[in-house]
DRENPA-3360 file (N, C-alpha, C; in nm, 2 decimals, always signed):
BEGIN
1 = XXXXXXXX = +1.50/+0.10/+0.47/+1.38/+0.04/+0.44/+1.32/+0.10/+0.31 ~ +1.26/+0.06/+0.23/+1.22/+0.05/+0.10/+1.05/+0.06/+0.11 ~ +1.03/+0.18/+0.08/+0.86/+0.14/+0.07/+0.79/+0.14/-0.06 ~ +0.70/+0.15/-0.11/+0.65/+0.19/-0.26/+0.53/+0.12/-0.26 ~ +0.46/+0.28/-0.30/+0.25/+0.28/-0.31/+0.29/+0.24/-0.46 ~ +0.20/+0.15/-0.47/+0.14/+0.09/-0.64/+0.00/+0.20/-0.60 ~ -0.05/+0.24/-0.72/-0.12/+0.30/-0.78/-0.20/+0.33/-0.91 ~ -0.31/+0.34/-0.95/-0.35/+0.38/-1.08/-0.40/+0.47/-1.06;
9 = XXXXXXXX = -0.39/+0.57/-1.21/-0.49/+0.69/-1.19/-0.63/+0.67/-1.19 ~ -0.68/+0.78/-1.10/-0.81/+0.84/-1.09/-0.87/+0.73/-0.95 ~ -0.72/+0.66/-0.88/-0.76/+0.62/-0.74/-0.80/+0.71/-0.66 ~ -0.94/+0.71/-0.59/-0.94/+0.82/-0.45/-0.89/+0.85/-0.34 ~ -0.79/+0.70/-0.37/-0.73/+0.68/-0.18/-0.60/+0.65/-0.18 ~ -0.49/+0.69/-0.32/-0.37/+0.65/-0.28/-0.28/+0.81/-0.21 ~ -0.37/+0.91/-0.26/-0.29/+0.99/-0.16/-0.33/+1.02/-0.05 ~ -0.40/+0.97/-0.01/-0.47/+0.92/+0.15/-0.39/+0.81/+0.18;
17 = XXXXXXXX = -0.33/+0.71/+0.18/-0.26/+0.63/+0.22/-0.09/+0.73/+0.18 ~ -0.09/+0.77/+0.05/+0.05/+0.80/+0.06/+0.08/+0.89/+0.19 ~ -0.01/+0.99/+0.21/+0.00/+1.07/+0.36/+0.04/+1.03/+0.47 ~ -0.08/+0.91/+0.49/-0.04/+0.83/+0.60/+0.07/+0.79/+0.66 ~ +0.12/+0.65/+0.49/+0.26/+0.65/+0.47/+0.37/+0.74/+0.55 ~ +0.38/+0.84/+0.51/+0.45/+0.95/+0.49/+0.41/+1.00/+0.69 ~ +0.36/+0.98/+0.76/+0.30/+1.03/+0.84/+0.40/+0.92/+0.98 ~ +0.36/+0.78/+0.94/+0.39/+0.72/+1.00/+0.56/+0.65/+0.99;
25 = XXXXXXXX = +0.59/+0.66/+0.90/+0.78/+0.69/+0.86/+0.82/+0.82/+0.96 ~ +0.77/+0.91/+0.96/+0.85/+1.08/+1.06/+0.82/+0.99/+1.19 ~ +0.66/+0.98/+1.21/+0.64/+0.93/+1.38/+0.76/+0.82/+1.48 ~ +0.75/+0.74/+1.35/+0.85/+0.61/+1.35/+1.03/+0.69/+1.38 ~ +1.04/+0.78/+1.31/+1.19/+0.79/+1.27/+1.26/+0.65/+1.21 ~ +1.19/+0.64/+1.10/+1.26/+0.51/+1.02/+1.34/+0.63/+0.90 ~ +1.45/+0.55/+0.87/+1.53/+0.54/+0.77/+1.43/+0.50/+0.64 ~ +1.38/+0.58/+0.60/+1.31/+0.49/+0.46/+1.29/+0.58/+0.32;
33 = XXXXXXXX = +1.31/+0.48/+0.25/+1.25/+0.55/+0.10/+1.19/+0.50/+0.04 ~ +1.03/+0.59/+0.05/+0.94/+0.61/+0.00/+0.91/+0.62/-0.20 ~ +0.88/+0.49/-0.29/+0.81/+0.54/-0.40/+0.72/+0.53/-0.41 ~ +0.63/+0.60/-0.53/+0.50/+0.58/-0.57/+0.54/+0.53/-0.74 ~ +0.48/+0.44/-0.75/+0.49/+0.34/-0.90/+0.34/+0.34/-0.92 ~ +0.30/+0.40/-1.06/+0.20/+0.43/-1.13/+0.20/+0.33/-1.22 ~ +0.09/+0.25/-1.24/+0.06/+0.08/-1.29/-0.04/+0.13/-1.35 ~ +0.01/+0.14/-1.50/-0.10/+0.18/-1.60/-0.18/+0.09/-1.71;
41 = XXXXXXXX = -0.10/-0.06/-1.65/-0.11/-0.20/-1.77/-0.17/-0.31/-1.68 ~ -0.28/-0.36/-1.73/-0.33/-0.55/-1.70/-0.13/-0.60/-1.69 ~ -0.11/-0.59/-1.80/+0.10/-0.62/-1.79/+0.17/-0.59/-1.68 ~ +0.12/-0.46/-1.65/+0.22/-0.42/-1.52/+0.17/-0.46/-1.41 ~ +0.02/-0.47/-1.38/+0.00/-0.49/-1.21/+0.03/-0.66/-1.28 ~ +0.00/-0.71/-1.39/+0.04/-0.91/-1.33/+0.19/-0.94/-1.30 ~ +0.27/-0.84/-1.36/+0.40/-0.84/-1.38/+0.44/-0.81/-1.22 ~ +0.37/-0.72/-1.10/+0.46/-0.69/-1.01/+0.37/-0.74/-0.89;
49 = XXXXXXXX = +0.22/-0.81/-0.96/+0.15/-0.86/-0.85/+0.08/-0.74/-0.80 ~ -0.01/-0.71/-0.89/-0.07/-0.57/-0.84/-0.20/-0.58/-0.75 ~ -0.21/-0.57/-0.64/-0.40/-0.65/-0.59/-0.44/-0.53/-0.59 ~ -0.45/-0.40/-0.62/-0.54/-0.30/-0.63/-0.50/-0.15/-0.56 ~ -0.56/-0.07/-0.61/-0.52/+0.06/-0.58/-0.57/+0.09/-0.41 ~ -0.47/+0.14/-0.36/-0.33/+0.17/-0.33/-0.28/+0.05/-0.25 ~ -0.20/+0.01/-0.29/-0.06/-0.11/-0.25/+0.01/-0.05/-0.16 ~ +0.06/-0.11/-0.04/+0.16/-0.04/+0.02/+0.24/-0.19/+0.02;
57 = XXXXXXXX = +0.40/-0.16/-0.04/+0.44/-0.26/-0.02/+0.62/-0.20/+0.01 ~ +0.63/-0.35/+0.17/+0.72/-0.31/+0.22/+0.83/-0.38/+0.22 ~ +1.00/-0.34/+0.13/+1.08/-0.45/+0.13/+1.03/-0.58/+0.04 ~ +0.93/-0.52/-0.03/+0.94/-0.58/-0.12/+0.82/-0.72/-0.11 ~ +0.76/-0.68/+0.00/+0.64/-0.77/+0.06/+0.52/-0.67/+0.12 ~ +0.36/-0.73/-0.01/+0.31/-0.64/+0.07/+0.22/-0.70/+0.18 ~ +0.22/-0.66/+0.29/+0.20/-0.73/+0.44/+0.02/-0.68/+0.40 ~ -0.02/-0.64/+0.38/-0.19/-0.63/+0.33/-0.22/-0.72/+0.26;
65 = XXXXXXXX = -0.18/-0.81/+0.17/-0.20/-0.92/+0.08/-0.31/-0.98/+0.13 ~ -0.43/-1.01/+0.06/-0.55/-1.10/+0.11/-0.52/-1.24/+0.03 ~ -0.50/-1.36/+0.07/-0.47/-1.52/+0.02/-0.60/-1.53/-0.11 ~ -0.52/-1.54/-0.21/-0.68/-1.50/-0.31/-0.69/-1.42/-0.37 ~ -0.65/-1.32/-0.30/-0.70/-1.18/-0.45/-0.64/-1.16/-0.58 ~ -0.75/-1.11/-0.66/-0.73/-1.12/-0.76/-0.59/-1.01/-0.80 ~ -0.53/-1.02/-0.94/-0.44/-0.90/-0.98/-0.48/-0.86/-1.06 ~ -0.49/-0.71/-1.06/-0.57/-0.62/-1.19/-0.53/-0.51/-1.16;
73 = XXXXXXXX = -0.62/-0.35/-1.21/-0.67/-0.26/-1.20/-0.79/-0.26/-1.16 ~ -0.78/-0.27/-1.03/-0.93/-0.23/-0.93/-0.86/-0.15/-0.79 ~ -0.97/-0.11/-0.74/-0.96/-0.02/-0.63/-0.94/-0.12/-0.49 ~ -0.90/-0.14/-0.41/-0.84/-0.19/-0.29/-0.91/-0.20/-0.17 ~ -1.00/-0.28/-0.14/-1.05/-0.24/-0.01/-0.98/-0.30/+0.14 ~ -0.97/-0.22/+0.24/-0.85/-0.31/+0.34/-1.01/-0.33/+0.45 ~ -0.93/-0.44/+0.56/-1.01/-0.46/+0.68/-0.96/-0.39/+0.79 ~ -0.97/-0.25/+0.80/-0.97/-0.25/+0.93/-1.02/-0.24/+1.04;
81 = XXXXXXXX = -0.96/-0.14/+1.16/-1.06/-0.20/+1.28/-1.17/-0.11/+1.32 ~ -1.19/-0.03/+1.23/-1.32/+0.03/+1.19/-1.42/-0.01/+1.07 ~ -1.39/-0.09/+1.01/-1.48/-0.15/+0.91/-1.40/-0.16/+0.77 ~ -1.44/-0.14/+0.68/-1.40/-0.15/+0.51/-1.33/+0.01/+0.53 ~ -1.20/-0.02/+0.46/-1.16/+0.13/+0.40/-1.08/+0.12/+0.28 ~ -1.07/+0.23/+0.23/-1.01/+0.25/+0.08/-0.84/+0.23/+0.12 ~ -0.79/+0.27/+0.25/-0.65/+0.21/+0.28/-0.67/+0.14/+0.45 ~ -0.51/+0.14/+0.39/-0.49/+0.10/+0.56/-0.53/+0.19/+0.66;
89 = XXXXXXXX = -0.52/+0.16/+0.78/-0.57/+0.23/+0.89/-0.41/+0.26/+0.93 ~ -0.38/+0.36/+1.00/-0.26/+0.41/+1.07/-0.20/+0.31/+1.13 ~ -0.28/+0.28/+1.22/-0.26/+0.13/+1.33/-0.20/+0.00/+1.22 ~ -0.24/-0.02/+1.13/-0.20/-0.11/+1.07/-0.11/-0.08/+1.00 ~ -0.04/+0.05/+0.96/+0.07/+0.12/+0.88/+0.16/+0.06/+0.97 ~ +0.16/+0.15/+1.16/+0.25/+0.12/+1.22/+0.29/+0.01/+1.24 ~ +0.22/-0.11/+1.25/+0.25/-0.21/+1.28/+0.27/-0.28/+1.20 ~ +0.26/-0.29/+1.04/+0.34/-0.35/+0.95/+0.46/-0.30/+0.90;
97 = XXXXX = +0.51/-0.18/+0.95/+0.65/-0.08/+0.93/+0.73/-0.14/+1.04 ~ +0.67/-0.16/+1.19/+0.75/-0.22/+1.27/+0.78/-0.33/+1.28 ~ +0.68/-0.43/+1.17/+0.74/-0.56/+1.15/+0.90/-0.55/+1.08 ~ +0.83/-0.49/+0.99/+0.97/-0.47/+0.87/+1.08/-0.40/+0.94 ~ +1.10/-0.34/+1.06/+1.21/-0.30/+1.12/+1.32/-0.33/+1.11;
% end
């Protein structure tokens, strides 16, 4: 499995998510490799479909995708099941990692 956090500098929450990440791959015992891709261009996030800091994309699909959002450099807000957060919630790590199983 293939993972890779999109990011830009001076995000407050991609190494909060990369943690996570990283948290829920050991719990899992998945086979995975983890990158982090630093998206420093308007170029680069339209070029790889960037919807905001921090991206977690898996295999090559990122299962967070909102129908609509914009691609830029902006910061990422997810829905989880505690309200607005700067990443995913764990619960939602594990269960879009075990989709991609």
């Amino acid at each position: 499995m293939k993972i890779e956090i999109r990011y830009f500098d001076g995000c407050p929450n991609w190494q909060v998510t990369d943690a996570l990440v990283t948290r829920v791959v050991e719990e899992l015992g998945l086979d995975a490799e983890i990158h982090r891709t630093l998206i420093d261009t308007q170029e680069a996030a339209e070029r790889v479909g960037f919807f905001g800091s921090p991206s977690v994309v898996i295999n090559g699909v990122d299962p967070f995708a909102d129908p609509g959002a914009q691609v830029g450099l902006s910061c990422r807000v997810y829905r989880t099941e505690t309200g607005l957060a700067g990443s995913p919630s764990q619960k939602q790590l594990r269960e879009a990692l075990e989709a991609a199983r």
